[in-house]
LOPALUM-51466 format. One record per residue (C-alpha): residue number from 1; chain; x, y, z. Coordinates in steps of 0.02 Angstrom, whole numbers, plus 32768, in hexadecimal, padded with zeros to 4 digits. Layout:
% LOPALUM-51466
num:cadena:xx:yy:zz
NUM:A:X:Y:Z .
...
END
This chain:
% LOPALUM-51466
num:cadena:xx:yy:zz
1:A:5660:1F55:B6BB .
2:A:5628:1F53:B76B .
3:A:55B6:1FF7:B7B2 .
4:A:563C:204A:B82F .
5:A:5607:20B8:B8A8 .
6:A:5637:2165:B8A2 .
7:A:5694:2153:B949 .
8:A:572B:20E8:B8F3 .
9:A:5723:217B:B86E .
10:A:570C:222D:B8D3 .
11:A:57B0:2258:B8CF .
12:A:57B5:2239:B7EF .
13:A:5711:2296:B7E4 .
14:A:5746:231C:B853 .
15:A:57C7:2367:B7D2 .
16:A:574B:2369:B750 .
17:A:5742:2420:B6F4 .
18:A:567D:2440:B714 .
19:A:5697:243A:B7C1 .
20:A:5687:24EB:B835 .
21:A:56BE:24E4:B8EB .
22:A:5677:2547:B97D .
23:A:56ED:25B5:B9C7 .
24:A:56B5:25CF:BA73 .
25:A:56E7:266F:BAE7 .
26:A:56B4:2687:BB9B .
27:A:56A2:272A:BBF1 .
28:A:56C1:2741:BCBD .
29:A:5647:2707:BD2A .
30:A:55C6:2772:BD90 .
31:A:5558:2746:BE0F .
32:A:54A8:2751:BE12 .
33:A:5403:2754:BEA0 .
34:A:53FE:269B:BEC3 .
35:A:5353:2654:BE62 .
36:A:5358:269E:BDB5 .
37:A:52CF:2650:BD4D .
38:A:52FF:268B:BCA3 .
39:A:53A4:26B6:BC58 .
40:A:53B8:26ED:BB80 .
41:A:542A:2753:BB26 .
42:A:53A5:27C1:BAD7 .
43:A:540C:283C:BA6D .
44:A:54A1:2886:BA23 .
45:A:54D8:2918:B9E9 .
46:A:5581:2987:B9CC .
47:A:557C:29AB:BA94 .
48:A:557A:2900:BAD4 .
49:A:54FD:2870:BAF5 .
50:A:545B:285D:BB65 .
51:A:5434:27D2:BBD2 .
52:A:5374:27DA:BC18 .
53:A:535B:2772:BCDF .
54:A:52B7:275E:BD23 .
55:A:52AC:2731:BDD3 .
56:A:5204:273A:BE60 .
57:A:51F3:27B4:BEE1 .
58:A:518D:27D4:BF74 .
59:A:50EF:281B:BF48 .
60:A:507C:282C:BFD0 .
61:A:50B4:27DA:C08B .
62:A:501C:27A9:C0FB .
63:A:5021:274E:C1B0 .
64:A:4FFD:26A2:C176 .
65:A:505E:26AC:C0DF .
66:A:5097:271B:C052 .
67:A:507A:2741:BF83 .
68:A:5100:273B:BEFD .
69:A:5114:279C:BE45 .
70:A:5188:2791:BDC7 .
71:A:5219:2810:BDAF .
72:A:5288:282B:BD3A .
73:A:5356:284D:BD33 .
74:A:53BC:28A7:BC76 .
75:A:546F:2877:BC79 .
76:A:54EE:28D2:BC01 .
77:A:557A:2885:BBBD .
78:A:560D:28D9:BB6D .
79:A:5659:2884:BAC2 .
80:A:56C7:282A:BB3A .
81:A:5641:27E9:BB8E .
82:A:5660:284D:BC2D .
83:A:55D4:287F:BC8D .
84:A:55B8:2925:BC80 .
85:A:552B:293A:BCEC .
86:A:548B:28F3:BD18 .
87:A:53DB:2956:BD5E .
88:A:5357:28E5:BDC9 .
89:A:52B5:293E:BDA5 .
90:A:5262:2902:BE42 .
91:A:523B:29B8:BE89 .
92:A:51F2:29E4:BDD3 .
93:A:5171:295A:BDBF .
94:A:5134:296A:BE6F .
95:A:506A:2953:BE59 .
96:A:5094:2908:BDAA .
97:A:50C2:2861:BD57 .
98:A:5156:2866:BCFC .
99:A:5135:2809:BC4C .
100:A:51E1:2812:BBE9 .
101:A:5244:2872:BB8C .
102:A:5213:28A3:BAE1 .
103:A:528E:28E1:BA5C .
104:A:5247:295F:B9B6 .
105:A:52DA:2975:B948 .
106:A:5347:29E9:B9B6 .
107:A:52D5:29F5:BA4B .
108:A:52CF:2985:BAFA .
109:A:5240:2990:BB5E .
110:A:5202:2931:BBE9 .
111:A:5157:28EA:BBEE .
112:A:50E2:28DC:BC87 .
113:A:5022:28D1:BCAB .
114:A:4FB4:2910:BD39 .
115:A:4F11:28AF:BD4D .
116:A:4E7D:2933:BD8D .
117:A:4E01:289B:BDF9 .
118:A:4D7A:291A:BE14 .
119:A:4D6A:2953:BD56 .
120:A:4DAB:28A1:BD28 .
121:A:4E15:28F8:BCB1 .
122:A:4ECF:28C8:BC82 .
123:A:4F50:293D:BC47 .
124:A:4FFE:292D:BBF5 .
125:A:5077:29A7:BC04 .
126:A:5113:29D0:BBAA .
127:A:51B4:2A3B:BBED .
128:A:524B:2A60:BB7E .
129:A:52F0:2A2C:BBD0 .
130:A:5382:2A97:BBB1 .
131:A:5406:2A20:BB5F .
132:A:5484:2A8B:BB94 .
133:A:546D:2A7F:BC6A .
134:A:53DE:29DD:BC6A .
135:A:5372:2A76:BCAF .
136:A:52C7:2AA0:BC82 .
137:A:52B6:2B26:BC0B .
138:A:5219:2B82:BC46 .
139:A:5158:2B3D:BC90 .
140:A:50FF:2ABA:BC71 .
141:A:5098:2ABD:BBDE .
142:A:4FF0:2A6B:BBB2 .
143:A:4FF2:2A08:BB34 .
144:A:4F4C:29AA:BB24 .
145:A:4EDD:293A:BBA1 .
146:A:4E49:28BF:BBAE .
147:A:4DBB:28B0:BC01 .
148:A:4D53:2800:BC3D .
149:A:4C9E:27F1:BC63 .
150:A:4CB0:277D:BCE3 .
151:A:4D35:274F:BD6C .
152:A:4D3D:26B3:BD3D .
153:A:4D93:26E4:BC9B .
154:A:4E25:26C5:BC6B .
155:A:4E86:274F:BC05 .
156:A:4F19:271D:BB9F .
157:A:4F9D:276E:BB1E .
158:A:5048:275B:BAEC .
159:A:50B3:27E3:BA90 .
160:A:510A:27A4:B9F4 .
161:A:515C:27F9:B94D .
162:A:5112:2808:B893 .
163:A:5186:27A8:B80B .
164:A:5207:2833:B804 .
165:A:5218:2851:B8BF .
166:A:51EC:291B:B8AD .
167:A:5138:28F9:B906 .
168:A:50FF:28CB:B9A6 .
169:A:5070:2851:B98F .
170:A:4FEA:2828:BA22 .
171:A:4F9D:2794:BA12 .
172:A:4F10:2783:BAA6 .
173:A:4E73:272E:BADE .
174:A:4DFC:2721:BB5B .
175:A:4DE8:2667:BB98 .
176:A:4D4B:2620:BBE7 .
177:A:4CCC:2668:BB6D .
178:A:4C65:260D:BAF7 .
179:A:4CCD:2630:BA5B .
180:A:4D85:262B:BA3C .
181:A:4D92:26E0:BA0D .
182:A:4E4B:2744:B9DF .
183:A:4E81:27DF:B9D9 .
184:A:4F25:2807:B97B .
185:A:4F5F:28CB:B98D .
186:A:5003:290F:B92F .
187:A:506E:299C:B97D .
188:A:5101:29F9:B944 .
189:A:51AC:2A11:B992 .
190:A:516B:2A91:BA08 .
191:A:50EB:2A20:BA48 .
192:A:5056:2A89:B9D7 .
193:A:4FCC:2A1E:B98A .
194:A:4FD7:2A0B:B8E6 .
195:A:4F3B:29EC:B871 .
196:A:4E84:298B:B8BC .
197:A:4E8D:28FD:B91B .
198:A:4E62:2845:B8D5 .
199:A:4DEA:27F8:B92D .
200:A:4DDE:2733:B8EE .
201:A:4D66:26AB:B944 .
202:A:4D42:25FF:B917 .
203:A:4CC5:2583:B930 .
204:A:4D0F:2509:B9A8 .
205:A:4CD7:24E6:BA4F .
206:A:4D60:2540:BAB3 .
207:A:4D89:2493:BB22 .
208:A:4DA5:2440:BA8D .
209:A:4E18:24B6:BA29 .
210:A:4EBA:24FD:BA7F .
211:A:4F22:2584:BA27 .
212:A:4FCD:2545:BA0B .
213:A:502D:25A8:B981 .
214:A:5013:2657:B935 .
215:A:5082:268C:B89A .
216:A:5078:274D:B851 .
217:A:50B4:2732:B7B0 .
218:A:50FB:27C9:B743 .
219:A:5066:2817:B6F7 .
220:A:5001:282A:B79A .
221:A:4F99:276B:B783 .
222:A:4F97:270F:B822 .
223:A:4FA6:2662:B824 .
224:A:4F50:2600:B8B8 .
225:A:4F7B:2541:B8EC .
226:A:4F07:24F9:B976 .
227:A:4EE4:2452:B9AA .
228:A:4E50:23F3:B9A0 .
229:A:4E00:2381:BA24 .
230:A:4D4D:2319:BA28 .
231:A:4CFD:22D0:BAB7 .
232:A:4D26:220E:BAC6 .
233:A:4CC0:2191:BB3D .
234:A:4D24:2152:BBDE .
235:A:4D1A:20B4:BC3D .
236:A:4C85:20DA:BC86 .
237:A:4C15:213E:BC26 .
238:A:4BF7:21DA:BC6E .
239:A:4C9F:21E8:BC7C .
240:A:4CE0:224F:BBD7 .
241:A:4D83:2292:BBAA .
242:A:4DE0:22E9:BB31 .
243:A:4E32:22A1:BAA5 .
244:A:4EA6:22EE:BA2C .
245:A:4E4C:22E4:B96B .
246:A:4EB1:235E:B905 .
247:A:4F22:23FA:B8E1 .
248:A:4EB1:2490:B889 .
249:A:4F1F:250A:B829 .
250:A:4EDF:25A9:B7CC .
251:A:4F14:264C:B77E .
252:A:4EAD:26DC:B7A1 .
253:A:4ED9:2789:B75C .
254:A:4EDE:283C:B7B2 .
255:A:4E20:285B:B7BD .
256:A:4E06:27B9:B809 .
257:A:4DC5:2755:B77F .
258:A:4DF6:26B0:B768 .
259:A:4E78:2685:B6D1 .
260:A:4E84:25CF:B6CD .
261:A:4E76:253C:B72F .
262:A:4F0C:24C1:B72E .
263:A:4EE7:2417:B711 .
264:A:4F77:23BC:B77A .
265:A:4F21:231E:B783 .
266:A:4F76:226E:B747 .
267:A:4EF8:21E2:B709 .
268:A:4EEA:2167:B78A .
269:A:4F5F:21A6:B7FD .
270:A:4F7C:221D:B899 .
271:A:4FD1:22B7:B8AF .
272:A:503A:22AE:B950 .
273:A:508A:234D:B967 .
274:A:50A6:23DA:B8ED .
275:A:511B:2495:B8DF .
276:A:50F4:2531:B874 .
277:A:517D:25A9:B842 .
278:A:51AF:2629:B7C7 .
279:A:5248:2615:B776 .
280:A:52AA:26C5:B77B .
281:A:5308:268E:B6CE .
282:A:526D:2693:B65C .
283:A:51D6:26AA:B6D5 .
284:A:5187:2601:B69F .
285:A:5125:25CD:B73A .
286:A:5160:2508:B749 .
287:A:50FC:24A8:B7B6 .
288:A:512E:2402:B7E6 .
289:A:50E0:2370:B84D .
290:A:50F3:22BD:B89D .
291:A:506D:223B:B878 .
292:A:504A:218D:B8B0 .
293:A:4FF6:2102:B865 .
294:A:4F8C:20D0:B904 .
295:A:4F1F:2157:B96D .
296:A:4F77:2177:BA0B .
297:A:5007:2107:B9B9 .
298:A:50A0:20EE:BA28 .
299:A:5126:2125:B998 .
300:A:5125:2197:B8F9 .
301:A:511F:2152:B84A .
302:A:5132:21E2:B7DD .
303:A:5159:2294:B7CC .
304:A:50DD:230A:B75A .
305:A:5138:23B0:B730 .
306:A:50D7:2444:B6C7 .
307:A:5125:24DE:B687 .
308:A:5095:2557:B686 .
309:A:5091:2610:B62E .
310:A:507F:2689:B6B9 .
311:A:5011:2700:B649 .
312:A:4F7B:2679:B60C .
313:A:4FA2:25F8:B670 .
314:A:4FA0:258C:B5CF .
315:A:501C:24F3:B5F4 .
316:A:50AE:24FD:B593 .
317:A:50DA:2446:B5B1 .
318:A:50B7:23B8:B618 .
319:A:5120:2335:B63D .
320:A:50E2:2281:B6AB .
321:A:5170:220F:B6E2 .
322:A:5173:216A:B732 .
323:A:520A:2175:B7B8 .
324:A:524E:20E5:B7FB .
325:A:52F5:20B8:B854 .
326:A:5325:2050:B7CE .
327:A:5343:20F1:B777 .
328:A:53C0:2120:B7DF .
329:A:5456:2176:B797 .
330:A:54EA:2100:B7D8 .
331:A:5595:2169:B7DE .
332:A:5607:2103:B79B .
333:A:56CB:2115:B73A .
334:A:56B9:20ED:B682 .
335:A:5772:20DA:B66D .
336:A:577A:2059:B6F9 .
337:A:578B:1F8E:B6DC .
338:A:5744:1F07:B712 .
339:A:57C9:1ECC:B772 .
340:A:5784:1E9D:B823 .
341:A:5824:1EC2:B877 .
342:A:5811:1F62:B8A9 .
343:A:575E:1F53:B8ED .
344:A:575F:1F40:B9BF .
345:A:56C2:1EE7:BA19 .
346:A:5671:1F7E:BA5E .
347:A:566F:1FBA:B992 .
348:A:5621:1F17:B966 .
349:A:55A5:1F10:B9DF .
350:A:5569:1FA5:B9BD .
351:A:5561:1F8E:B903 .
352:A:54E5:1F08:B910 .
353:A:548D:1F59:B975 .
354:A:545E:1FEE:B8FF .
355:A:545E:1F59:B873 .
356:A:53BF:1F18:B8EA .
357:A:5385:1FB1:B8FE .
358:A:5384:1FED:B842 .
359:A:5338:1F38:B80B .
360:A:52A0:1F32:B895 .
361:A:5270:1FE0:B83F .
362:A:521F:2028:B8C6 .
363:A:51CA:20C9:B8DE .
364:A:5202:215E:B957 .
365:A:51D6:2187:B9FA .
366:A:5123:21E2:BA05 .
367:A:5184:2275:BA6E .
368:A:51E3:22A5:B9C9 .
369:A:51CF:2352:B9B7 .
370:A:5215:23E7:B933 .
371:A:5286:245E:B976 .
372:A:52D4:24C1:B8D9 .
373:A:52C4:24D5:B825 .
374:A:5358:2500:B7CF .
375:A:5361:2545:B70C .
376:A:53F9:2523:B6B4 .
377:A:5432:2562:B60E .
378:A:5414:24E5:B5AB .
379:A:5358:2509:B5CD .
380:A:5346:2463:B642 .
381:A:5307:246B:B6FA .
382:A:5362:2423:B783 .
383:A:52F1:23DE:B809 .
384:A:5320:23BD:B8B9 .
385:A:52B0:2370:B929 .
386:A:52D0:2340:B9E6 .
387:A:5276:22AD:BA54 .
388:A:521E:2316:BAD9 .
389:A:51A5:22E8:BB62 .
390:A:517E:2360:BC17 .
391:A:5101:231A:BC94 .
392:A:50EF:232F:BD52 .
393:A:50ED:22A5:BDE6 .
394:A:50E8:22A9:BEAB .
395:A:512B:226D:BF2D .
396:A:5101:226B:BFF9 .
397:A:516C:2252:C082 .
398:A:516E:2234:C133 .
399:A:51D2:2294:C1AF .
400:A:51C9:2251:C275 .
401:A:51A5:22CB:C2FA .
402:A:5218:22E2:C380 .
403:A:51EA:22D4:C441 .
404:A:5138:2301:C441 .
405:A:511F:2347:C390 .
406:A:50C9:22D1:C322 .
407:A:5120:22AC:C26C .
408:A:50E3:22FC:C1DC .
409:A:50B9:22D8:C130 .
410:A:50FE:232F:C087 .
411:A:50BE:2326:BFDC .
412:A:5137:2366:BF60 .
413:A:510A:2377:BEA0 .
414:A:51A9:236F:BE20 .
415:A:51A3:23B0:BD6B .
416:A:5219:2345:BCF1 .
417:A:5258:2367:BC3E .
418:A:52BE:22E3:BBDE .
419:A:5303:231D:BB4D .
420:A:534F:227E:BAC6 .
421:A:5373:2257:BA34 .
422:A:5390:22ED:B9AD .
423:A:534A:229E:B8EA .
424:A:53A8:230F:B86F .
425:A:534D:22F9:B7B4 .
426:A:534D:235E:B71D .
427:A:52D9:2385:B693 .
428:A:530A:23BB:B5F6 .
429:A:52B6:2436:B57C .
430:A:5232:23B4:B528 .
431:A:5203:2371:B5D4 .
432:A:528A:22CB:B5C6 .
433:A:52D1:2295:B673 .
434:A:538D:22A7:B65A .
435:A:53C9:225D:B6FE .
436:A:5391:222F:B7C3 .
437:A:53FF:2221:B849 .
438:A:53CD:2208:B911 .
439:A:5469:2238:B993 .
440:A:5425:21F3:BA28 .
441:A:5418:2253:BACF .
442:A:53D0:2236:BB83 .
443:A:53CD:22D7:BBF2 .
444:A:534B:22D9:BC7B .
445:A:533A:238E:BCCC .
446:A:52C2:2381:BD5D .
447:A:527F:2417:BDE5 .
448:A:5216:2425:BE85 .
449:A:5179:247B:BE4D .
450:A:514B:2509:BEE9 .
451:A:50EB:25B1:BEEA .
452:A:5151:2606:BE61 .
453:A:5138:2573:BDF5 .
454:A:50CA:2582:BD43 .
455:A:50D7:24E1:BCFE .
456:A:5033:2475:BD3B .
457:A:506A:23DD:BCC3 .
458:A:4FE6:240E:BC46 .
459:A:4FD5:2483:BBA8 .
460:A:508A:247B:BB8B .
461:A:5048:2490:BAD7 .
462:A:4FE4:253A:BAF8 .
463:A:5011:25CB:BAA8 .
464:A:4FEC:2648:BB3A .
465:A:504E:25E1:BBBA .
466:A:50E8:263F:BC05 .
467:A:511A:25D8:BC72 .
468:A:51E8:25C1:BCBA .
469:A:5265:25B0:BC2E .
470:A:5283:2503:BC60 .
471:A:52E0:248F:BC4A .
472:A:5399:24E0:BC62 .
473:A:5413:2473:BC2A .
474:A:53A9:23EC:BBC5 .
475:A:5397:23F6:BAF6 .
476:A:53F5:2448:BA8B .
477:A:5436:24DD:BA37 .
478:A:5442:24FD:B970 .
479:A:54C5:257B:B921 .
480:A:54B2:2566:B86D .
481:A:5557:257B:B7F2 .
482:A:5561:25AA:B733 .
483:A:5550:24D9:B70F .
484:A:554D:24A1:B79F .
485:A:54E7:249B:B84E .
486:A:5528:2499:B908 .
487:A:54C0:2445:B98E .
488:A:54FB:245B:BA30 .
489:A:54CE:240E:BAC7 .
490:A:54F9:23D5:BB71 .
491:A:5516:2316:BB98 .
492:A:5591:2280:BBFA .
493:A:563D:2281:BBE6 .
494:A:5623:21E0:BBC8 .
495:A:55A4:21F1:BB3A .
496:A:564F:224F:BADE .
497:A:5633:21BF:BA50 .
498:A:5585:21AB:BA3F .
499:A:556C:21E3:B97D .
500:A:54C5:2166:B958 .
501:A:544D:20E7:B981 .
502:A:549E:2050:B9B2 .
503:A:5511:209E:BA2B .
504:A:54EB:2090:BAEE .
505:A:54A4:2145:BB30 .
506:A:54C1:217B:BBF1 .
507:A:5441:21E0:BC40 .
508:A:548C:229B:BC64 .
509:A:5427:22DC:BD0A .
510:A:54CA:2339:BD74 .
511:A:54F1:23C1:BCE1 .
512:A:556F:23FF:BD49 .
513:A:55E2:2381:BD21 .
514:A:55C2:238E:BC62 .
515:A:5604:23A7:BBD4 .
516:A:55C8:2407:BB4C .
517:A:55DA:23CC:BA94 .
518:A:55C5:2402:B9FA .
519:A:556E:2378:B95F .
520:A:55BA:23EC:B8B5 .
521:A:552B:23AE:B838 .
522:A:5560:23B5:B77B .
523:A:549B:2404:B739 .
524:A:54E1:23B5:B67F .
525:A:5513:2301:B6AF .
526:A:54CC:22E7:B752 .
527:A:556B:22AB:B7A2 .
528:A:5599:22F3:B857 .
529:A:561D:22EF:B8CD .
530:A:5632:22F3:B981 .
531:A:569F:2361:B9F4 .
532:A:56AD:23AD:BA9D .
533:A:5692:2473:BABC .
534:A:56BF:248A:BB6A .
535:A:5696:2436:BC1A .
536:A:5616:2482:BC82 .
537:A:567F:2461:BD1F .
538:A:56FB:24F5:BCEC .
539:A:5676:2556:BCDC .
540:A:55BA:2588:BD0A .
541:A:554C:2511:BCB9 .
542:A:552E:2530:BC03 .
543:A:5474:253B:BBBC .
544:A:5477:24EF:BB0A .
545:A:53BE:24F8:BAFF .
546:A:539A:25AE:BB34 .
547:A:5442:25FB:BABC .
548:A:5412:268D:BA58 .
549:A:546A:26A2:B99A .
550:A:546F:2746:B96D .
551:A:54D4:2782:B8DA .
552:A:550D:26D3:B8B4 .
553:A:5565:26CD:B96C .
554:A:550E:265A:B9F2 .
555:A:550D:26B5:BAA7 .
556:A:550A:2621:BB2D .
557:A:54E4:2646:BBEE .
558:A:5539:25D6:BC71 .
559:A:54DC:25D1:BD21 .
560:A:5510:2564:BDCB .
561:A:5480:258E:BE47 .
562:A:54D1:2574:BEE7 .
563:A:548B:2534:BF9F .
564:A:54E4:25C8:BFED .
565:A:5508:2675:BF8F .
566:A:54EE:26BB:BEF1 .
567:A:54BE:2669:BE51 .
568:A:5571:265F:BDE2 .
569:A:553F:26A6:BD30 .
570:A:55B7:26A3:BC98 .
571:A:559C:26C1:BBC8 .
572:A:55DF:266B:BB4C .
573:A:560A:26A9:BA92 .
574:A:560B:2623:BA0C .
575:A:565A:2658:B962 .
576:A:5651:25D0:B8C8 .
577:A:5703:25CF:B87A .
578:A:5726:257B:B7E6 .
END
């Protein structure tokens, strides 16, 4: 019987009974300060929904030029999705920087920091916001701050939640001493400290270890991932450089004390990239991670994937897999013949093609990286991983002068993001690979770097960087169902039958003229099918990757910046419906 592609077959898979389809519901559109930089559905409740902006404002204006900060927008929605108001807190973080918004089981606040130059101190603040109006609900309060020895300094935090999301966790560091030291502080839902601080340090040099991933697992142990780099000889040698050796994981509990170091290594091979997460279904921390069988190899080989006790940090199991694309899962009918009659040219071509590809059994691409871990019930872990790379270039142009004006030159530096394929794999409860599937995706996303601009092209894997939310449109979305998973993303019309390898991919760049689909992954069998959600030219363009799910809905945000006027701004409901 011949491997069909699961474009002949969409429509016969599409009936099948597993299957739970997005219903998608649009509320009006609004308009917006043109230049937001961040747009998420943050929460719900029984009132309505909240939709955070963050945009820059003037700061400080001077003769020869001017200084920007951050500021910060809270949108209401009603159940409808109809904007019920929204409150720019520009006059209220005057002299501050706003940080986000921060939500403590039924409390908002907003976040913000003053930075003191002559004590060298910095302080974050905390106001509650009045869900009610989007007004502040009383002062400023204090609720902790820092203090560097030297100007040079560097201090750095982030504000995250403990395992059950009643906390506010701090997480902060000063960089540019001689030890990476960490201070993690817990406060309650009225911003109070709870408990002592924990103070960990290691021994690493701190320009060869960078912090990238901090877990607070249920009973207070924090769990630290950082990534190791040694000194390597250049082409000449006093030039040296860094070179990546090695992820170091450990556990250390509430007084600071180290637990356990995880060993993640894999003999005779090299870790490419890695993710840590807690799985809200049984707290199991499950840490999973590309490797290659060459250093600084151009493709991954295998995937290792741990499940790790969040209280010892004993591994529960351990689980090393060769991954190949001849391992491919290819969708195929098994009621259909072997006729040949029924199969065009554009089928066939692209049949042998993913027959080549599966029998060359090649590695993936070394920009592979894990997006989501999914547990389903059958105590199996659905693994979705997304090719992924972000770098920077430049470009300079020459503009002639006119009359007696000479021409000018312009430099111009350009952030990209391409977002591709999406490998879809699950593991079942002993650690066996079930199935692996790769829909294939180009989206390029690309934006002029300028004074409001965070994103350098480096540390994209740091865990203090806050830089813009970008991209917009690129990757995906994930709503998951009761046995099934919804991936949703943006991409060509013309891409409307691209299911697997094999298949010819166009390169989405002009998201405007998108449309956005939906791949409905059966977590069970591994089979998917393909449909279209809407078209982002009716509407504002959708944001797959940025979607919020809360209370088993997804919240979408559609936004058209425009030349002239007002950016257009629109949410989107999606409902899974048997």
């Amino acid at each position: 019987m011949k491997k069909q592609l699961a474009v002949a077959f969409a429509a016969l898979l599409s009936v099948c009974s597993f299957a739970q389809k997005a219903n998608v519901t649009w509320g009006d559109e609004f308009k917006l300060k043109r230049g937001s930089a961040d747009l998420e559905v943050i929460s719900s409740d029984n009132t309505g929904i909240y939709v955070k902006e963050s945009h820059y404002t003037l700061k400080s204006y001077f003769v020869i030029g001017a200084t920007v900060r951050e500021s910060a927008t809270l949108i209401k929605l009603d159940k409808n999705l109809a904007r019920l108001y929204d409150n720019n807190f520009n006059k209220e973080l005057k002299g501050k920087e706003y940080e986000r918004f921060f939500l403590i089981k039924n409390k908002m606040y907003l976040l913000a920091t003053d930075y003191n130059k002559k004590e060298k101190t910095l302080t974050l603040f905390g106001a509650e916001i009045n869900k009610e109006n989007g007004e502040l609900n009383g002062d400023w309060i204090e609720i902790t701050s820092w203090s560097k020895d030297d100007k040079k300094e560097d201090i750095s935090f982030k504000a995250a939640y403990n395992s059950d999301s009643s906390k506010m966790v701090l997480v902060s560091t000063i960089q540019g001493r001689e030890k990476n030291n960490y201070e993690i502080r817990q406060f309650d839902e009225n911003l109070k400290p709870l408990g002592k601080s924990i103070a960990i340090s290691n021994e690493f040099d701190p320009k060869t270890y960078s912090l990238e991933d901090v877990v607070y697992t249920r009973n207070d142990n924090v769990v630290m991932v950082g990534r190791e780099y040694e000194y390597q000889e250049g082409k000449k040698k006093k030039n040296k450089y860094l070179d990546f050796k090695n992820y170091n994981i450990r556990v250390y509990d509430n007084a600071g004390k180290q637990v356990k170091e995880i060993n993640t290594t894999v003999n005779g091979k090299w870790l490419v990239s890695t993710k840590l997460a807690q799985i809200p279904a049984n707290n199991e921390l499950v840490l999973a991670a590309f490797y290659s069988n060459e250093k600084r190899g151009k493709e991954i080989n295998g995937m290792l994937i741990q499940r790790i006790n969040p209280i010892s940090g004993d591994i529960i199991s351990t689980t090393e897999k060769e991954i190949n694309t001849a391992m491919i899962t290819t969708l195929e009918d098994e009621n259909t013949t072997d006729d040949g009659d029924d199969e065009s040219r554009k089928e066939r071509k692209e049949r042998d093609r993913l027959e080549k590809i599966q029998n060359e059994e090649d590695g993936f691409s070394k920009y592979m990286r894990f997006r989501n871990f999914i547990y389903t019930e059958d105590k199996g872990l659905v693994i979705l991983a997304e090719k992924y790379n972000a770098y920077t270039y430049s470009a300079t142009s020459y503009s002639p002068g006119f009359g007696n004006s000479p021409g000018t030159w312009r430099t111009t530096t350009y952030q990209v993001f391409e977002c591709g394929d999406i490998m879809m794999s699950k593991m079942d409860a002993v650690g066996k690979l079930q199935w692996l599937d790769v829909v294939p995706k180009e989206q390029r996303e690309i934006f002029t770097l300028d004074y409001s601009s965070s994103y350098s092209g480096l540390s994209f894997n740091s865990y203090f960087v806050t830089a813009n939310n970008w991209p917009f449109y690129a990757g995906f979305g994930v709503l998951p169902g009761k046995n099934n998973v919804n991936l949703i993303f943006n991409d060509q019309p013309k891409n409307a039958e691209v299911l697997q390898l094999g298949q010819k991919v166009k390169r989405i760049a002009a998201y405007g003229k998108s449309d956005c689909y939906t791949i409905n992954l059966n977590t069970a069998t591994g089979k998917y099918t393909r449909s279209v959600l809407f078209n982002n030219r009716e509407t504002p363009t959708a944001m797959p990757r940025l979607s919020s799910v809360l209370n088993n809905e997804m919240y979408l945000i559609g936004k058209e910046d425009r030349i002239f006027g007002k950016t257009k701004i629109a949410v989107a409901k999606l409902v899974l419906k048997d």
